[in-house]
N, C-alpha and C positions, 0 to 999 in steps of 0.2 A: 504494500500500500504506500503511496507517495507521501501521505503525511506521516510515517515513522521515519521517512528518508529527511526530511527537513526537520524534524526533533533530532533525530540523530547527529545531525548538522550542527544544531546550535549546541548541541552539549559538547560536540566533539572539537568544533572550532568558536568555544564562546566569545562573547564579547568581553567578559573579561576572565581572569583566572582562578582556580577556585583555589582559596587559601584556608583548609582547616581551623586557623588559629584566628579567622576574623569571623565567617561566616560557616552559616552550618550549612551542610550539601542540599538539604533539602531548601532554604533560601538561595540558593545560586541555583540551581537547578532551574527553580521559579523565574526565576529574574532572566535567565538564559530563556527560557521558554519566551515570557513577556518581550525581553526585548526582539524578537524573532515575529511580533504582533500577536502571538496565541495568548487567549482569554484562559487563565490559569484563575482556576477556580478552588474552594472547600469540599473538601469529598471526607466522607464520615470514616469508612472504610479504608482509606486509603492517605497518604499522602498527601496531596493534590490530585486534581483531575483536570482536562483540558479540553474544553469544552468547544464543537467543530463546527460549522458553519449551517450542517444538517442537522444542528442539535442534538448531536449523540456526543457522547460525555465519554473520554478516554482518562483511565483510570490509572494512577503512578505510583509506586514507594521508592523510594531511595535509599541506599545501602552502601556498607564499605566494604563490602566481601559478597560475593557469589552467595545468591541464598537460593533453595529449594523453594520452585513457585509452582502453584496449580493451574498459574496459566490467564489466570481470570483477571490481575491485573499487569503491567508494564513496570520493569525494574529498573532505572540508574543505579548505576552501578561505578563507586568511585574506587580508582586500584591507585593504592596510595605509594607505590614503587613504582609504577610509570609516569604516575602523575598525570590520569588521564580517566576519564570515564567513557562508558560504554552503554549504549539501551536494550533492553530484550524485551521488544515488544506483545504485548499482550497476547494470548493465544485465544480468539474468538474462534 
């Protein structure tokens, strides 16, 4: 789907860099999202969610390590030895 390739995009090449010791991943993440124009929204369930032009609501967590997911929401994923994060899109 084209809209996890431009999520993917802004976390991979954000606008600016993510610094553990200022902000936490789940605010940069948001921030990278927004500044990319996406309406990053409150999700109960989840993270944030990022809500699409068809009004259907894509669901996030963010993490510092590889976690076990069911599929049902989308993972950032920060690898704090590359220095770089990664998405695993949700599996509808």
């Amino acid at each position: 789907m084209q809209i996890f390739k431009v999520i993917e995009e802004a976390i991979t090449k954000p606008p600016i860099p993510h610094e553990p010791y200022k902000q936490s991943l789940k605010a940069w993440a948001m921030y990278c999202l927004r500044d990319r124009g996406f309406k990053v929204i409150y999700a109960q369930n989840a993270d944030f969610a990022i809500e699409t032009k068809g009004a259907e609501k894509l669901y996030f967590k963010v993490a510092n390590s590889p976690v076990d997911s069911d599929g049902s929401v989308g993972w950032i994923i920060w690898d704090s030895v590359t220095k770089s994060a990664s998405l695993i899109p949700p599996q509808k």
